[in-house]
Residue frames as a rotation matrix with the C-alpha (Angstrom) as fourth column:
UNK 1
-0.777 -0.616 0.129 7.08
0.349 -0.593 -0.726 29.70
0.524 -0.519 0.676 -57.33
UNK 2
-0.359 0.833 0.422 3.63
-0.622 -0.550 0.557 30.82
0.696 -0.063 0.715 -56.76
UNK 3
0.541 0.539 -0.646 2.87
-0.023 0.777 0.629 27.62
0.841 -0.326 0.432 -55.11
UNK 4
0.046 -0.706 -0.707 5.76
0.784 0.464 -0.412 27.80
0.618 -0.535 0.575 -52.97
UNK 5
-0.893 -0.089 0.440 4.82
-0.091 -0.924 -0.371 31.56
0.440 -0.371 0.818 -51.47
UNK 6
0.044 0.996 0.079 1.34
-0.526 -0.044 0.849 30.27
0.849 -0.079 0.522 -50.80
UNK 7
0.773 0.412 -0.482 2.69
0.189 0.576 0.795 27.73
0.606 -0.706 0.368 -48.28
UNK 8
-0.547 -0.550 0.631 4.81
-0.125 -0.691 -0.712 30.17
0.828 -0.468 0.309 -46.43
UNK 9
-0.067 0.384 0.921 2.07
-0.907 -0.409 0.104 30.25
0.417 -0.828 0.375 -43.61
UNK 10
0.923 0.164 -0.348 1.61
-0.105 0.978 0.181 26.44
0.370 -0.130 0.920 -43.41
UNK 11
-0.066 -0.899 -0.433 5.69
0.468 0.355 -0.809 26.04
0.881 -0.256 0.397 -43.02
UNK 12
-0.562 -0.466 0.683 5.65
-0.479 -0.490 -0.728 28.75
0.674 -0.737 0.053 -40.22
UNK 13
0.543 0.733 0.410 2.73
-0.799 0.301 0.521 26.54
0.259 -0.610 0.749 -38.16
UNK 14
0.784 -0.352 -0.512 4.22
0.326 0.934 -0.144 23.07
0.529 -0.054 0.847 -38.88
UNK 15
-0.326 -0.940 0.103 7.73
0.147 -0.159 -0.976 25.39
0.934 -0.303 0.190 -37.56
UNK 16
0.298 0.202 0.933 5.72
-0.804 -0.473 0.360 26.47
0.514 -0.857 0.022 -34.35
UNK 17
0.756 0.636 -0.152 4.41
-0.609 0.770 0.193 23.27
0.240 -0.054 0.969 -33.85
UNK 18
0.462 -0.636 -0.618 7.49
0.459 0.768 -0.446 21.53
0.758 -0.078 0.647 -34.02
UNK 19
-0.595 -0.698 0.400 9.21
-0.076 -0.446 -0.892 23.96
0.800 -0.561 0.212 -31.87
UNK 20
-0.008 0.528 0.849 6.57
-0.985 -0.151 0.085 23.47
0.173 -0.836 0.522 -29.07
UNK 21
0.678 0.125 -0.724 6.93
-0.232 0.971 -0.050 19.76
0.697 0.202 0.688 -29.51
UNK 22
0.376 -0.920 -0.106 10.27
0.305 0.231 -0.924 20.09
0.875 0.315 0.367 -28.90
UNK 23
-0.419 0.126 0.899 9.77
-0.644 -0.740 -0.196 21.98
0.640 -0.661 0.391 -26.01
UNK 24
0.646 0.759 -0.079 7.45
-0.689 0.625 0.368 19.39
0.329 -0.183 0.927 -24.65
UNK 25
0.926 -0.290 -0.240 9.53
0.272 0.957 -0.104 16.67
0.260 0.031 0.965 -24.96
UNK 26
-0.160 -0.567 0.808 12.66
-0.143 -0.797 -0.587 18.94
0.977 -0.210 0.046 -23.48
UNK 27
-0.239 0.036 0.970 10.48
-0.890 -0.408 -0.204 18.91
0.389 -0.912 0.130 -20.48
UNK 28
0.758 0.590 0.280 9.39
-0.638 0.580 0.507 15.74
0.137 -0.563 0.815 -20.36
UNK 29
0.534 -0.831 -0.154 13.02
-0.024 0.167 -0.986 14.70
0.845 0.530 0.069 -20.54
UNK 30
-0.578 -0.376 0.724 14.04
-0.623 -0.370 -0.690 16.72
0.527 -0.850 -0.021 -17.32
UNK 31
0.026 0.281 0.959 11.11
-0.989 0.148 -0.016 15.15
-0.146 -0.948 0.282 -15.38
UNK 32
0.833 -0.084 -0.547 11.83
0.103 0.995 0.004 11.27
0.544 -0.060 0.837 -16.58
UNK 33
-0.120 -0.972 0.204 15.68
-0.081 -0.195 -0.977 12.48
0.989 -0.134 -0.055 -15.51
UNK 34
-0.595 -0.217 0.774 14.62
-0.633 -0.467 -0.618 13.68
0.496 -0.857 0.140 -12.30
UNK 35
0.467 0.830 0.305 12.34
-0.855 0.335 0.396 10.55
0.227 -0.446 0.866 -11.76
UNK 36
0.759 -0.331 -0.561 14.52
0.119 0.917 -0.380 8.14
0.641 0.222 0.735 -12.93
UNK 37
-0.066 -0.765 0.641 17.41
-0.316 -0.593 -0.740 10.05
0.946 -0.252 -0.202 -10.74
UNK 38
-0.151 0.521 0.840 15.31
-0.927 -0.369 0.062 9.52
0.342 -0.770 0.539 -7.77
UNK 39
0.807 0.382 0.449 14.60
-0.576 0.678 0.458 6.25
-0.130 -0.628 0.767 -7.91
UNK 40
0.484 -0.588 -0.648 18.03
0.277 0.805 -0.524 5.21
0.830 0.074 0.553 -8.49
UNK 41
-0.554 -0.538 0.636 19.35
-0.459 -0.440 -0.772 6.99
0.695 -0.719 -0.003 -5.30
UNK 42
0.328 0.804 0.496 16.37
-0.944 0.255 0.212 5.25
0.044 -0.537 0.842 -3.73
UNK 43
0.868 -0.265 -0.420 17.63
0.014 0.859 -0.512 1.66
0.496 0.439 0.749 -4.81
UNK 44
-0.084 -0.995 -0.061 21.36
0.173 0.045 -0.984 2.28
0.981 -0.093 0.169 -3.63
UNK 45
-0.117 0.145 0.982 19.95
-0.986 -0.137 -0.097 3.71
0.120 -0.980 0.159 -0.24
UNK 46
0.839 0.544 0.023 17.99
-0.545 0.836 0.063 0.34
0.015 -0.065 0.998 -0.08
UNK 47
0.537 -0.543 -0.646 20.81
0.034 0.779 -0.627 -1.91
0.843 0.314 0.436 -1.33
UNK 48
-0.333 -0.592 0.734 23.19
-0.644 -0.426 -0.635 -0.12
0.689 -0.685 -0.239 1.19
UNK 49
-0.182 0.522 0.833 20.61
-0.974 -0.214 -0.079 -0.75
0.137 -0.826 0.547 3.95
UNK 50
0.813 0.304 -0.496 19.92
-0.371 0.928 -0.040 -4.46
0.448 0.217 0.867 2.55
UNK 51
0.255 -0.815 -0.520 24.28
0.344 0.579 -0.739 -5.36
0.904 0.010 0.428 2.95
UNK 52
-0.243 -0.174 0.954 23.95
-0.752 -0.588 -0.299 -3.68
0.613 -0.790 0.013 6.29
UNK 53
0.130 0.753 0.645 21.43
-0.955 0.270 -0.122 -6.06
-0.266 -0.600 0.754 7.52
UNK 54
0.872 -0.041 -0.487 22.51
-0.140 0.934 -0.329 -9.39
0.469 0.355 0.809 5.62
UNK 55
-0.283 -0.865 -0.415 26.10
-0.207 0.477 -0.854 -9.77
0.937 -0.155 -0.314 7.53
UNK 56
-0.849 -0.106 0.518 26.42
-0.368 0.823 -0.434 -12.66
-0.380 -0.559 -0.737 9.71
UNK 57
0.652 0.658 0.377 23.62
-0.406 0.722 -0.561 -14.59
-0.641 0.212 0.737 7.85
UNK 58
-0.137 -0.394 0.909 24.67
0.164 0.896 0.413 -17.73
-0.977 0.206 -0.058 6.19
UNK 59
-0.632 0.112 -0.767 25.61
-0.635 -0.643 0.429 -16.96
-0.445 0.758 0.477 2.80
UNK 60
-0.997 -0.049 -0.065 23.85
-0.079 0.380 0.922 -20.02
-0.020 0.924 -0.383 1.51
UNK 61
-0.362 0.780 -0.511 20.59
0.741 -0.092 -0.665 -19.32
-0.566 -0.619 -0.544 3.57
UNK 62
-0.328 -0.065 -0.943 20.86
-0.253 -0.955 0.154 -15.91
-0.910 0.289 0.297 1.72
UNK 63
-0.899 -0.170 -0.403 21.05
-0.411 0.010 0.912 -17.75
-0.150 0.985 -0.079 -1.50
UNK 64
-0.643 0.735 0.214 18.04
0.762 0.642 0.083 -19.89
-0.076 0.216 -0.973 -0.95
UNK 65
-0.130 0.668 -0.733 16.10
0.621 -0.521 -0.585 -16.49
-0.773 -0.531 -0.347 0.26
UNK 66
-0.454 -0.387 -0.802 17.00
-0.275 -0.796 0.540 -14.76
-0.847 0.466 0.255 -2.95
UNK 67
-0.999 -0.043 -0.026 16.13
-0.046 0.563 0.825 -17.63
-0.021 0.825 -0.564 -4.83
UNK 68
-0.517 0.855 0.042 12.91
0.848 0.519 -0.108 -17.84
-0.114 -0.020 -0.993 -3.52
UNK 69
-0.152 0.291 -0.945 12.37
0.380 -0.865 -0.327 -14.30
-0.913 -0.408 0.021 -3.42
UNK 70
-0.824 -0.409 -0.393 12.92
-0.283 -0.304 0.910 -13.89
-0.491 0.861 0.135 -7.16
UNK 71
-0.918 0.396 0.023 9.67
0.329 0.729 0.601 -16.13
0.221 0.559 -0.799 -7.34
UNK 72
0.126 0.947 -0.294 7.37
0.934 -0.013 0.358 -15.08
0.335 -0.320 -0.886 -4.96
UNK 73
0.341 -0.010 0.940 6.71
-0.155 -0.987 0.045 -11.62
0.927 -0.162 -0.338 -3.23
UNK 74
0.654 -0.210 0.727 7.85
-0.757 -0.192 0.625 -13.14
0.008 -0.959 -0.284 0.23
UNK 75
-0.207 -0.973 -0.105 11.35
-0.693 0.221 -0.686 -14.79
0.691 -0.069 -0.720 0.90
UNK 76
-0.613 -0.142 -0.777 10.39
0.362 0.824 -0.436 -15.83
0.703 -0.548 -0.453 4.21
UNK 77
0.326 0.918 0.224 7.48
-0.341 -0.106 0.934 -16.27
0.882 -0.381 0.279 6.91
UNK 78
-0.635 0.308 0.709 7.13
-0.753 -0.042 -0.657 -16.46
-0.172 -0.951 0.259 10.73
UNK 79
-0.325 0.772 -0.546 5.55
0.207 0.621 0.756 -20.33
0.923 0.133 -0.361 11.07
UNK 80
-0.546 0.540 0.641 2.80
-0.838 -0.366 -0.405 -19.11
0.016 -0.758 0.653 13.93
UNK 81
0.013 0.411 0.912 2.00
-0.666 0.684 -0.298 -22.26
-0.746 -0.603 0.283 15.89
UNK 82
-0.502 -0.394 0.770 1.57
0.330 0.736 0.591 -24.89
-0.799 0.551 -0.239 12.81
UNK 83
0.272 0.314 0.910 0.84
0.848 0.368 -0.381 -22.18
-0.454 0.875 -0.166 10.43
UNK 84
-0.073 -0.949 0.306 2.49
0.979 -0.009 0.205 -20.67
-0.192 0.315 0.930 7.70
UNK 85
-0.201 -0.335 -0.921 2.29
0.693 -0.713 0.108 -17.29
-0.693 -0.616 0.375 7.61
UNK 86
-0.843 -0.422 -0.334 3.14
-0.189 -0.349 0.918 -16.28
-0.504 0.837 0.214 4.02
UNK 87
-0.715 0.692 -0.106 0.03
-0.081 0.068 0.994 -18.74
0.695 0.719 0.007 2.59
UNK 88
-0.325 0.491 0.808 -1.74
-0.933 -0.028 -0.358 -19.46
-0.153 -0.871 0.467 6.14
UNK 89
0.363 0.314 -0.877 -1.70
-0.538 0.839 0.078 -22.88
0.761 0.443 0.474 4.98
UNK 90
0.475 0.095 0.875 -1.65
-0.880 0.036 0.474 -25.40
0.014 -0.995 0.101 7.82
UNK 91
-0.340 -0.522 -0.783 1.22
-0.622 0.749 -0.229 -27.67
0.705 0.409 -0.579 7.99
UNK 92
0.365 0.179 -0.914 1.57
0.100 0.968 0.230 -31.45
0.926 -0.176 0.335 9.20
UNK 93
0.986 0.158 -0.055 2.62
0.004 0.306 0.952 -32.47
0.168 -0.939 0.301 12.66
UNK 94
0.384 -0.890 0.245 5.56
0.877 0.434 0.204 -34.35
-0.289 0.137 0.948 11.27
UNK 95
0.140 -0.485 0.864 6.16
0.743 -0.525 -0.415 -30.71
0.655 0.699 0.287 8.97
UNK 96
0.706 0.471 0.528 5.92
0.018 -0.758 0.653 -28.75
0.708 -0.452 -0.543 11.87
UNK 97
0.796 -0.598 0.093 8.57
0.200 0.406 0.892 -30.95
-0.571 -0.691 0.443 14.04
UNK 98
0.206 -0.779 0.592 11.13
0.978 0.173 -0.113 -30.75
-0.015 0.603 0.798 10.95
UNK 99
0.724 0.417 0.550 10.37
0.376 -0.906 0.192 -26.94
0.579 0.068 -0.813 10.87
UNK 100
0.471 -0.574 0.669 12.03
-0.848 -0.504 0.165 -26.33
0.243 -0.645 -0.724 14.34
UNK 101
0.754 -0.592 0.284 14.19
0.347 0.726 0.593 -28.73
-0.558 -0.349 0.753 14.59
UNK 102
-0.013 -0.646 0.763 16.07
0.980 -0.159 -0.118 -27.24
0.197 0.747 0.635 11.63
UNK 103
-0.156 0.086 -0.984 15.12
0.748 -0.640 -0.174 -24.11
-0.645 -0.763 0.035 13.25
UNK 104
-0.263 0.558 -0.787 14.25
-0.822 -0.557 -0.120 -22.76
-0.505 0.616 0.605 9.69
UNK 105
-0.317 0.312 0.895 12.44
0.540 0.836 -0.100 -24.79
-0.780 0.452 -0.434 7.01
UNK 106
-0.979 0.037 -0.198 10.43
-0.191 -0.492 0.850 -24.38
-0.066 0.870 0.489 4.03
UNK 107
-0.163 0.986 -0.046 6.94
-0.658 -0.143 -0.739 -24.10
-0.735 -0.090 0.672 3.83
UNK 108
-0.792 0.068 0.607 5.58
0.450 0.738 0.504 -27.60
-0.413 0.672 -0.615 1.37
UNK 109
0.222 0.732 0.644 2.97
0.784 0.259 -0.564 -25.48
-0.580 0.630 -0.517 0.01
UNK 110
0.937 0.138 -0.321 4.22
-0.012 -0.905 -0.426 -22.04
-0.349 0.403 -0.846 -0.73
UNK 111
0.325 -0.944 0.057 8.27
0.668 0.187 -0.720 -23.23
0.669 0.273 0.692 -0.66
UNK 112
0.490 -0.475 0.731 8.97
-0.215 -0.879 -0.427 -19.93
0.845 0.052 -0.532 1.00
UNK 113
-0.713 -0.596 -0.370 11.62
0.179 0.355 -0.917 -20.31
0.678 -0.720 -0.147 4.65
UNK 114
0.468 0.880 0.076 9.79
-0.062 -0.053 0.997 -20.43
0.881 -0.471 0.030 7.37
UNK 115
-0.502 -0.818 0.280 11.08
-0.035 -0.304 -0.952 -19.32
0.864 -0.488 0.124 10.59
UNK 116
0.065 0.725 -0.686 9.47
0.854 0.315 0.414 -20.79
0.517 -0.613 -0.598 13.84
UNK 117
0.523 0.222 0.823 8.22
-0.296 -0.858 0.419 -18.12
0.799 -0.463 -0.384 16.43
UNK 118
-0.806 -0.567 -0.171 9.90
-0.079 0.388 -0.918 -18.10
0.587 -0.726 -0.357 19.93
C-alpha cells in the first residue's frame, strides 16, 4: 500500500502527459482534416476543369494520352520544326513527315504524342 501512495505523483505526470498528448494529436487531426479537405476540393475543381476541356477529343486519343501520361510527367509535346519538345530529341526526316501527316504522332524516343506546330 505504501508503495502504491508513493507513486501517486508519477501516475498524475504520466496522466498530464497523456492528456497533452492527446491534445496534440486532437490538433494534429483537425489540421491533416483541413489539409486533406483542401486538397480534395482541389482535385474535383481540377477533374471538373479536366472533363470540361477533354470533350470533342477522340476518346481513343484520350486513352493513349492517359496511358502515356501515367508513365511519364508529359502526355504530349509541341514537335517544333523536327524537334521534340518533351525530350528535345531530334527526329528523322522520314519521322518528321509521318508526324504531320498523321497530324499527331509519337515521339520514337520519349513515346510521348507529339503535336506538329502550325
Amino acid at each position: 500500500m505504501l508503495l502504491l501512495e508513493g507513486l501517486g505523483p508519477q501516475v498524475a505526470e504520466a496522466s498530464a502527459r497523456l492528456d497533452e498528448a492527446r491534445s496534440s494529436l486532437d490538433q494534429a487531426r483537425k489540421v491533416h482534416d483541413d489539409v486533406v479537405g483542401g486538397l480534395r476540393a482541389d482535385l474535383e475543381s481540377r477533374q471538373a476543369e479536366r472533363q470540361s476541356m477533354i470533350e470533342g477529343i477522340d476518346p481513343k486519343l484520350l486513352a493513349v494520352y492517359d496511358k502515356v501520361r501515367r508513365r511519364s510527367p508529359v502526355g504530349a509535346a509541341a514537335l517544333d520544326g523536327d524537334v521534340c519538345t518533351a525530350c528535345h530529341m531530334k527526329l528523322t526526316t522520314p519521322e518528321v513527315t509521318e508526324v504531320r501527316a498523321a497530324q499527331i504522332g509519337r515521339c520514337p524516343s520519349c513515346d510521348v504524342i507529339l503535336v506538329p506546330e502550325a
